[in-house]
N, C-alpha and C positions, 0 to 999 in steps of 0.2 A: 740860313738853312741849317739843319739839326744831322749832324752825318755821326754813322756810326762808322768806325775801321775796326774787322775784326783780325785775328795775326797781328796784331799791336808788336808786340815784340820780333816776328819777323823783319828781314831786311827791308821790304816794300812798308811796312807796317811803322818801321822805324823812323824812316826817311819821310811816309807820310806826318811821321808826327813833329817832323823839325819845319818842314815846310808847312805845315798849319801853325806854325810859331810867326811864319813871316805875313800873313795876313788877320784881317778880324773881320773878315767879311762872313764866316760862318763860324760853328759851333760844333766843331769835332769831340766827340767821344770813343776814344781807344779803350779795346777792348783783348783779353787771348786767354787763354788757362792759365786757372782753371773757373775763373772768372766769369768767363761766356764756353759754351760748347759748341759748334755750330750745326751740329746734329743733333741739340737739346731746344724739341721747338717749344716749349713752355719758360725755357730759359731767354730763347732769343725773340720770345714775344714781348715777354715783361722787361726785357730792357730797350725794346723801340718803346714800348708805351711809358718807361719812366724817363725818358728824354725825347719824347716828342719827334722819333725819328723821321726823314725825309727823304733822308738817301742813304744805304749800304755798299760802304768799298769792301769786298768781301777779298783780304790778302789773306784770310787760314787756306792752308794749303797740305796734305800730304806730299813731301820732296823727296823722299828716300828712296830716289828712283830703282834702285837692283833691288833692296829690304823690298821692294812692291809685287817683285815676281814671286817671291816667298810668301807674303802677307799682302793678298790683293782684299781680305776684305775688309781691311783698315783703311787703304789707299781708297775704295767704292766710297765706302762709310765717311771718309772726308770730303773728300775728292767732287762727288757725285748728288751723295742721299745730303751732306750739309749745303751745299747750293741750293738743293732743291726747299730746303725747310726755310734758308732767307728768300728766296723767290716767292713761297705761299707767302710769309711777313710783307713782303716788301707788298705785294700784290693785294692783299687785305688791305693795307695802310694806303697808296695808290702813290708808294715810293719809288726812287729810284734805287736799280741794282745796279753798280756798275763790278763786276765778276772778271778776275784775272786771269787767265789760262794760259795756252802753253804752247811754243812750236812743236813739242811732241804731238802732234796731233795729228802730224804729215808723216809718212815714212821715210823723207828724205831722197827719193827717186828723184825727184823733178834737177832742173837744170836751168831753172829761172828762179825767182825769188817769188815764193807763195801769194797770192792774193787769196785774201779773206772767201772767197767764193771757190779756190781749188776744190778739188776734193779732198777728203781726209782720210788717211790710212794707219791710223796708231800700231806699231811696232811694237810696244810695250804695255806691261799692265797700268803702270803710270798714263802712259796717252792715252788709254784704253779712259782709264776712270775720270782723266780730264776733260776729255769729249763728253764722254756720259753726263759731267756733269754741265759742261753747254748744253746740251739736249734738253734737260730737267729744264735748265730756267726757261729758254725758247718755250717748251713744252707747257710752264705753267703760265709764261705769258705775263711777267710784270713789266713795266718801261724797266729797259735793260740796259747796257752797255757791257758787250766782252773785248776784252783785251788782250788777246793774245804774244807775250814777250820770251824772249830765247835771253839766255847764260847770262843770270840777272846775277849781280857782285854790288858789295855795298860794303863799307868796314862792320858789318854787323851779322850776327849767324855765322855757318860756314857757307864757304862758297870757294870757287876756286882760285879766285884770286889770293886770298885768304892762307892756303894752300899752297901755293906757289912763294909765297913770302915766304913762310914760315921752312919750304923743304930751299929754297933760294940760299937762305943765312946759313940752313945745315951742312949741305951738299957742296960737291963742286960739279957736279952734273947731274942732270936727270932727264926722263924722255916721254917726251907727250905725242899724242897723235896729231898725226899731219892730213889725214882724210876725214877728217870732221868738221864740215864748214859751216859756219854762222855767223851773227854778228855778239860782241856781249852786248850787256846792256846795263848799264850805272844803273840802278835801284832808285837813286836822288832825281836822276832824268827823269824816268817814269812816273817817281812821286811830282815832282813836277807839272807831267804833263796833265795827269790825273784832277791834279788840286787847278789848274788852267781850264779842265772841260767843264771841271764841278761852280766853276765860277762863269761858265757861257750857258749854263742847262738852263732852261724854260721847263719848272718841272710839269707845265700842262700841256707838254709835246708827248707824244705818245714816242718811246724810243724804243727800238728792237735792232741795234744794229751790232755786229762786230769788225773788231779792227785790230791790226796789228802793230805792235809798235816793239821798236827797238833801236837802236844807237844807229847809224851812217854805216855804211861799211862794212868789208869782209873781212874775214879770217879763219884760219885754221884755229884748231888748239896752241897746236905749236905755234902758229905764228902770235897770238894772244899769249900764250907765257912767255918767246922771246922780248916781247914789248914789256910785260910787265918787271923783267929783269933789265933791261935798261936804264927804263926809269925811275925803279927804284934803285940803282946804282949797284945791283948784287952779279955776283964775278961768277954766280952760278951757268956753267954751261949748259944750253937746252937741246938737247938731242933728237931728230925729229922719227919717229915710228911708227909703224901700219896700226891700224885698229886689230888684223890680226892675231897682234905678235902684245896685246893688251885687252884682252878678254873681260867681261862683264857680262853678269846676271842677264841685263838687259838693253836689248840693243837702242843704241844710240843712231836717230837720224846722220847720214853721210851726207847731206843738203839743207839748213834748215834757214836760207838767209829768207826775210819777213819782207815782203813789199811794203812801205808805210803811207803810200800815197795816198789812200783813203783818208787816214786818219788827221796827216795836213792838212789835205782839203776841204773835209767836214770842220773842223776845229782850229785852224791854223796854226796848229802845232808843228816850234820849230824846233830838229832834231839834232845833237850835234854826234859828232864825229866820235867813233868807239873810243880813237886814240885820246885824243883829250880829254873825253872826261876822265880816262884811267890816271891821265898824270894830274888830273884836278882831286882827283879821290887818294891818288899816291900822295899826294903835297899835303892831304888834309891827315890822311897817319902819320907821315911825319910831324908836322906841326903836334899833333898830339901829344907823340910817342916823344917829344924836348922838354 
């Protein structure tokens, strides 16, 4: 199968491209700016049709979640109108999309762990434009696959793990919120799981489903930087504070952990623990950084 990944240089984009290192069952071609545009549909016609595409992992993403409240028609214009321009492609061609999205897409109220069928209440212009842009592809109707993943970290881009290294080695304290619950989610795991569906697809199944996926497990902010200062051995102390008393552009879900049961059971996707992958991806920067 002929797969195109657009976000190439992205975290999810990156990690897809070491994991299509470990098989040769398909034929990945990575893609990002300025290269491919994903709102440039003349652009992302003529490159299904010069590799014979079959299936689109669509990781371009606008991420700048609070920059979104300020500039939501960049975030729409990503977000939204470029899904919807690989969904007509994908849909001419009679490809597959498989389309990443986001726990932003709940407001966080709930007190169970989302399933794919909740309802949706974006809180933000970010969640706003990441809905929008499920709607498009639903709406244009190519065999799809949505994915929706919360606090995606990878040694690549920034992210907050990232972040927390870097303020960890400077500081001898700092303070994150402790009312913000989710799970993370290793970027490696999710490529992973992704290049695992992409290798069970019957692409003359007609697919219109969505699912959620994310690592095992809960956590706070805080309790995810305490853990990442352990295991990376930094003496930086983490102090735990209200979302209050740390303000932002745009509000952040106070609930956003992902039911992933669906995605199991359709795919037998197995999912490991937040903790461990964080010390398998900690072991892989140091190993580097020697």
């Amino acid at each position: 199968m002929n797969i195109l990944v657009t976000g190439s240089r992205g975290q999810l984009g990156s990690e897809l491209q070491r994991v299509s290192g470990l098989t040769g069952s398909h034929h990945y071609y990575f893609y990002d700016l300025p290269d491919l545009d994903i709102t440039n549909a003349a652009q992302v016609e003529e490159i299904c049709r010069l590799h014979s595409i079959q299936a689109i992992v669509n990781c371009a993403a606008y991420t700048a979640v609070d920059k979104a409240e300020s500039d939501s028609a960049s975030a729409f214009l990503v977000n939204r109108d470029g899904p919807a321009v690989l969904a007509r492609c994908a849909k001419d061609r009679n490809a597959l999309l498989v389309h990443i999205s986001t726990d932003y897409v709940f407001n966080g109220e709930s007190n169970s762990p989302y399933r794919e069928s909740d309802r949706v209440s974006p809180a933000s212009v970010y969640g706003l434009s990441k809905w929008e842009g499920e709607e498009a592809v639903r709406r244009i109707g190519p065999s799809h696959l949505i994915i929706r993943t919360s606090w995606l970290y990878s040694p690549y881009g920034s992210n907050f793990v990232k972040t927390m290294l870097r303020l960890g080695a400077e500081k001898s304290s700092l303070t994150v919120v402790f009312d913000q619950i989710g799970t993370p989610t290793c970027a490696a795991d999710l490529a992973s799981a992704i290049a695992s569906i992409l290798d069970r697809c019957d692409l003359s199944h007609c697919y219109g489903e969505t699912y959620h996926y994310s690592n095992e497990g809960v956590c706070s902010w805080y309790d995810f930087a305490e853990a990442i200062m352990e295991l990376a051995g930094l003496s930086c102390r983490v102090l735990p504070v209200e979302s209050s008393e740390y303000p932002t552009l745009a509000r952040r879900p106070g609930f956003s952990v992902l039911n992933k049961s669906a995605i199991k059971k359709s795919w037998g996707v197995e999912i490991p623990h937040w903790r461990s992958s964080l010390a398998t991806m900690l072991r892989e920067i140091q190993r580097e950084a020697t």
